[in-house]
N, C-alpha and C positions, 0 to 999 in steps of 0.2 A: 786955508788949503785951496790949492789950483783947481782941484775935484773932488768928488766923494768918494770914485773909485776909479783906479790907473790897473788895465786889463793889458800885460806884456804875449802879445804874441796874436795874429789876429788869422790863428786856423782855427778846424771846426768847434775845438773849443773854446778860444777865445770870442768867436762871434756868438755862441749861444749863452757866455757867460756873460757879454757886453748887452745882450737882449734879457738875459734873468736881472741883469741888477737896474735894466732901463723904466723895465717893467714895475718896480717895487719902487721909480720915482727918485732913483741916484742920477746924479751927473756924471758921465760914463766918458773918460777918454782910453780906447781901444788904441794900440800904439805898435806897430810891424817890422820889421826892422826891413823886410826886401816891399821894391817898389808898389807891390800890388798883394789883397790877402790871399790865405789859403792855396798856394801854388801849389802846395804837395796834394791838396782834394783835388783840384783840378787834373793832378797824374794817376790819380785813383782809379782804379778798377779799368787802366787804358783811355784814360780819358770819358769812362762812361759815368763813375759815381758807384760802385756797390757798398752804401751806405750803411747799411745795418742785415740784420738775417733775419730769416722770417719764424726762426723758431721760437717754442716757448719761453717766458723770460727765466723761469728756471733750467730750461737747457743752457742759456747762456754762462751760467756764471761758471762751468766747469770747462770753456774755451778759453780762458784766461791763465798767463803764468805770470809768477812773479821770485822773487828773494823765496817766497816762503812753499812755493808750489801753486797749482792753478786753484785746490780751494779754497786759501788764503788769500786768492787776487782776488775769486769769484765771492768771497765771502765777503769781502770790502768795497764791492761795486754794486753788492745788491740794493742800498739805500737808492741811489742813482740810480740805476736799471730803473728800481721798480717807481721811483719818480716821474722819470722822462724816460720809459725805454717803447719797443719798436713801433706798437700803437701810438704811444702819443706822438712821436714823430710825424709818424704817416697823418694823421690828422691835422700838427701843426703844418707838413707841407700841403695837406689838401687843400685845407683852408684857405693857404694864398696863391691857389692857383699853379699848384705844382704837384700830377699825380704820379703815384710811386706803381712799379711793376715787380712782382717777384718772377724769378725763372725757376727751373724744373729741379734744381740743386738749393733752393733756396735763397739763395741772393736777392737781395733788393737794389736797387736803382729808381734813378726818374724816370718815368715811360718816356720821356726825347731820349736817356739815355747821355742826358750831355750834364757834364759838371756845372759846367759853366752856368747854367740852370737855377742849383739849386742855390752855389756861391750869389748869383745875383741877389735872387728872393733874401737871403740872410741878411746881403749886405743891406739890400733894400729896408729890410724891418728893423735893424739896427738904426739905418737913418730916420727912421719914420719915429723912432721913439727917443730920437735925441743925442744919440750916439754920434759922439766924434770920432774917426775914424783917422789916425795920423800915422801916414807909411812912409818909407824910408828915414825910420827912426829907430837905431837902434836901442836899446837898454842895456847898459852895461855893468849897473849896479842898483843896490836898495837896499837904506838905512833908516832906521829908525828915524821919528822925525815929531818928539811931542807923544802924541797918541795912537801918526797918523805916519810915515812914509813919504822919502824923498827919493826920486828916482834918478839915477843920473845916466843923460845919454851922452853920445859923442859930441866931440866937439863942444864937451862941458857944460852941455846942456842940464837944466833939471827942472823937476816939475812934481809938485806935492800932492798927496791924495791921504785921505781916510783909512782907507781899504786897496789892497793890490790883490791882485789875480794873477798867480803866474800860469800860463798856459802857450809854452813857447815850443811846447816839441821837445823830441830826441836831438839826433845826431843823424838819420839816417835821410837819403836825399840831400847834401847838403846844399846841391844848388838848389832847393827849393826853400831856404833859409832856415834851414835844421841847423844849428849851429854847437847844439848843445849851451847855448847862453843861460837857459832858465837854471840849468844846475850850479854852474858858477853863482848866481844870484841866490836860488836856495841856499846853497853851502854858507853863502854869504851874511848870511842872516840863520846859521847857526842848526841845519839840517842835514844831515849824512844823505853821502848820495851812495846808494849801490854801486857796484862798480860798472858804469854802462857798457852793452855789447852788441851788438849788429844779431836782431831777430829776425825770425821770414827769410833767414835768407838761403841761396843757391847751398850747393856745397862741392867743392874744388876737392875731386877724387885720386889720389894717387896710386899706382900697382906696387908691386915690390913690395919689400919690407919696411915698413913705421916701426915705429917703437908698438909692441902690442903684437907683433907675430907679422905676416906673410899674406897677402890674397895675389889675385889672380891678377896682371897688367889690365890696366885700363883703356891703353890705347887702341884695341878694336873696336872697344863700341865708341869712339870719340869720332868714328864713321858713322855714329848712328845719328848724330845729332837732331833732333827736331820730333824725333820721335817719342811717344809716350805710350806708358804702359799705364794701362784702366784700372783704377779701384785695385790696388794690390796692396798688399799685408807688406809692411815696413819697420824692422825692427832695429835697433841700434847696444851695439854690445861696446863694452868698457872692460878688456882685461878678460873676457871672455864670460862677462856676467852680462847679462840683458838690463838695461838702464831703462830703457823707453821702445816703445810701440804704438802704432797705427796702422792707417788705414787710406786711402786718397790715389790721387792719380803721381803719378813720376813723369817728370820726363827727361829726358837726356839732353846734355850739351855738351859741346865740346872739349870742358871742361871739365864736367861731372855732372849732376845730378840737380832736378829744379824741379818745381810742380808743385800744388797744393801739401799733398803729403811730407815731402820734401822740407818745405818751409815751415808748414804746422810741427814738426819736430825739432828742428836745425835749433832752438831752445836750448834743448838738453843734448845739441852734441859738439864736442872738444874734438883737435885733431887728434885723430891715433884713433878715434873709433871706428867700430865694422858696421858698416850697413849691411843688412842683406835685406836686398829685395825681390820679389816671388817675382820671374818674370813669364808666368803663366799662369795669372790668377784664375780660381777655381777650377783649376786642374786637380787640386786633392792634396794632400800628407806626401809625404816625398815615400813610404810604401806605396799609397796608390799609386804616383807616378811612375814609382817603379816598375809596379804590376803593369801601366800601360805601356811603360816604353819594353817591356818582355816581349807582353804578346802583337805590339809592331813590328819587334824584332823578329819574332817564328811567324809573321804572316808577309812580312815583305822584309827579309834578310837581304836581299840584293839588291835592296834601295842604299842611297848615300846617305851619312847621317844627316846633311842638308835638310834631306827632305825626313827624313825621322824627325829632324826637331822641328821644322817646321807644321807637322801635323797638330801639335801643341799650341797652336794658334800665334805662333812668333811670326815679323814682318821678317823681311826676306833680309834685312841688314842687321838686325837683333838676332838673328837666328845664327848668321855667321858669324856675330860679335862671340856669339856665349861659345862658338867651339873652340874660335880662335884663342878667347882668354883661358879655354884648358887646356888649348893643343891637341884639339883633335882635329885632324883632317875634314874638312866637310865634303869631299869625295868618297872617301872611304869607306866599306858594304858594311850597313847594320850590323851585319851577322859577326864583325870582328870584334866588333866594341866590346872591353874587356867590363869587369865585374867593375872596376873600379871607376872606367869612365861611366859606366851607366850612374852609379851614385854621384858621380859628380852632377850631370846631368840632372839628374832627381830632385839633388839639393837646390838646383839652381834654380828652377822650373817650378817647386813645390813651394808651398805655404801650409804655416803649423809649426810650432813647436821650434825647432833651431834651425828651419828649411828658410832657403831665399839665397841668391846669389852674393857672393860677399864683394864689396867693396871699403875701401881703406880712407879716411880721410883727411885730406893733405890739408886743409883749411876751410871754413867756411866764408863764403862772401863776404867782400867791405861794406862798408859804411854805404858806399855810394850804390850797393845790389841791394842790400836787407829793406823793406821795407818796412819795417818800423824799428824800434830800439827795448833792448830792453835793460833793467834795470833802472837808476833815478832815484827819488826823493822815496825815502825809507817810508813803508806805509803806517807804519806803527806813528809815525810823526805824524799823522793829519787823521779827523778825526773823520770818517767815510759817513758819520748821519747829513753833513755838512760841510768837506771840504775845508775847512778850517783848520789850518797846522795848530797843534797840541802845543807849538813852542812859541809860537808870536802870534799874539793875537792881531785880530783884521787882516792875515796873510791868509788867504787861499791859493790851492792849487788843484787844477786840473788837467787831466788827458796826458798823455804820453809824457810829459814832465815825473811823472809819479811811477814807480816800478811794477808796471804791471804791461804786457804785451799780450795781443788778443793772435787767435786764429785769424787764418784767410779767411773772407767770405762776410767782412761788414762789419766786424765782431769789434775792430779797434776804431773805427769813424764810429761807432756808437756810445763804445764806451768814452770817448772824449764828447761827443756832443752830451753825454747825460750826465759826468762828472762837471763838466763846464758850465752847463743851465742851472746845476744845484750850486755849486762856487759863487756863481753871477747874483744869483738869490742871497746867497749869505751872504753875499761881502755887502749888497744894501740893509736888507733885513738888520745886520748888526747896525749899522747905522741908524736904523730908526730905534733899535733900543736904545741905545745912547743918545738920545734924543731925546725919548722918553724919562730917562733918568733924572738929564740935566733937567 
């Protein structure tokens, strides 16, 4: 064998798994397919790194979705989490000279605040413990080979190992070498992939009629763009059933709809669904708001609804979006607003229950907006105490290769680094048993 273990893909988890198996004393070729590692860490969090989150590691595991829902992901990440999760990160990075900062939402990062940072120190300890490091090489397949794996790259290249690690990414970012290669490769060697699909991502809002009924045109607030709306309640209906709900910030684009909250859902939503979003959070139950926009209307009737809505705490372009999409006049005196515009109003402004402004959606973002992917190698196939697929032994796999997609906010750069440190372990670890043996 050319090595003990051949590591495909050299992001955050493939360098933590090329440092777990260096560590336990393998001979470790880590192998990249684009010129330099980890280019999508490096677009992380805007170029700053928000690595991991600062909550408990039991809040974590209900941030995750997968095939089977998020406490199916979170119930198969727990071995890992609680192996390598937020502490011992912070530690490993303290340790070499790289200290970590949380912010006021939780987020973690480096206090430089720079990717580039934390990807050096990796690479650095990767080399420091033996680690070959070989990029612009891709991997385009892997067979059986004896007891151990032959990998074959372009240009008919191959090269044998023990133990493989596949840890190559999704699909999403492609120019940051997301290619979706690692699932060809799994499949290849006899594992079902999920059907993959662009997670995190934006969602491309249309007016009119979809299949699913009627909301209100989109193209006034597509004047609004840049703006966001704080901490509001987010719900998403299917056929006029409620499917899914949150919590998070929105913000509008020209297009439709992006922001934490946004992204944290876009999971569980298919075109045709309704969003409705409060665009006056903690204004109240769309009664209450009702009740406020009455007694506005009997104490300033001679005001424009302009300024009626805007008392609701809307920005001066959000406030004209929302009459324009009902057709009401933003000139026109309080006092005429009929019974029917004030409930629209209500609805649209209030949070609770079936309150929030509706929007319809025409698609959610590609490949190239979603930041991560979800779906991948069937989780039932790899065993989560260890990262070892269920179906060929000395095959691991970790990190976004696997069907599991995290929240914003750290939740997926963690769970690939602590899925990949546990893989990296195992795929030597098996090798000294079999050592043992012989």
């Amino acid at each position: 064998m050319d090595h003990d273990v051949i590591i495909i893909g050299a992001g955050p988890a493939g360098l933590f798994a090329s440092i777990g198996a260096a560590e336990q004393g393998a001979t470790v070729l880590l192998v990249e397919r684009m010129p330099s590692p980890a280019r999508k860490l490096l677009a992380s969090g805007g170029g700053q790194c928000n690595l991991t989150h600062a909550g408990a590691m039991d809040d974590f595991l209900g941030h995750y979705g997968s095939e089977k829902g998020g406490v199916a992901a979170g119930r198969f990440l727990k071995p890992s989490l609680y192996a390598f999760g937020r502490a011992a990160l912070g530690s490993f990075c303290a340790e070499r000279g790289l200290a970590l900062e949380t912010t006021y939402e939780g987020k973690v990062f480096p206090a430089t605040r720079r990717a580039h940072d934390l990807l050096d120190l990796l690479v650095k300890e990767a080399k420091r413990l033996g680690v070959t490091i070989g990029t612009g090489r891709r991997a385009l397949s892997a067979q059986r080979d004896g007891e151990g794996f032959r990998i074959g790259f372009e240009a008919g290249a191959s090269e044998a190992c023990r133990s493989l690690v596949i840890a190559t990414g999704g699909k999403s970012y492609a120019s940051t070498g997301s290619s979706g290669d690692g699932w060809l490769i799994a499949a290849g060697l006899g594992h079902r992939i999920v059907e993959p699909a662009p997670a995190l991502a934006p969602v491309i809002v249309a007016g009119g009629t979809l299949a699913g009924g009627t909301c209100p045109p989109f193209a006034p607030f597509a004047a609004c763009s840049g703006n966001a709306i704080r901490d509001t309640a987010i719900a998403v209906y299917r056929k006029g059933r409620k499917v899914a709900a949150g919590r998070g910030d929105v913000l509008i684009t020209h297009r439709g709809l992006s922001g934490p909250g946004i992204l944290d859902l876009s999971r569980g939503m298919r075109q045709g669904d309704e969003l409705r979003v409060a665009l006056a959070p903690g204004m109240g139950t769309v009664e209450e708001v009702g009740r406020k926009l009455l007694a506005e209307i009997d104490g300033h009737g001679g005001r424009g609804l302009f300024r009626l809505v805007q008392a609701f705490g809307l920005v001066e372009s959000v406030a004209r979006a929302l009459l324009a999409s009902h057709s009401l006049p933003a000139d026109m005196r309080s006092s005429l607003l009929t019974r029917t515009g004030r409930q629209l109003l209500a609805s649209s402004l209030a949070e609770g229950g079936d309150a929030g402004h509706p929007f319809r959606i025409a698609s959610l973002g590609s490949w190239d907006e979603a930041m991560v992917s979800a779906g991948g190698v069937a989780l039932e196939e790899v065993d989560p105490k260890t990262m070892q697929s269920r179906l060929v032994p000395g095959l691991c796999l970790a990190g976004e290769v696997l069907d599991i997609d995290g929240d914003t906010g750290g939740y997926n750069i963690q769970a690939a680094i602590s899925t990949g440190r546990l893989a990296g372990a195992c795929a030597a670890t098996r090798l000294q048993e079999r050592t043992a043996r012989l």
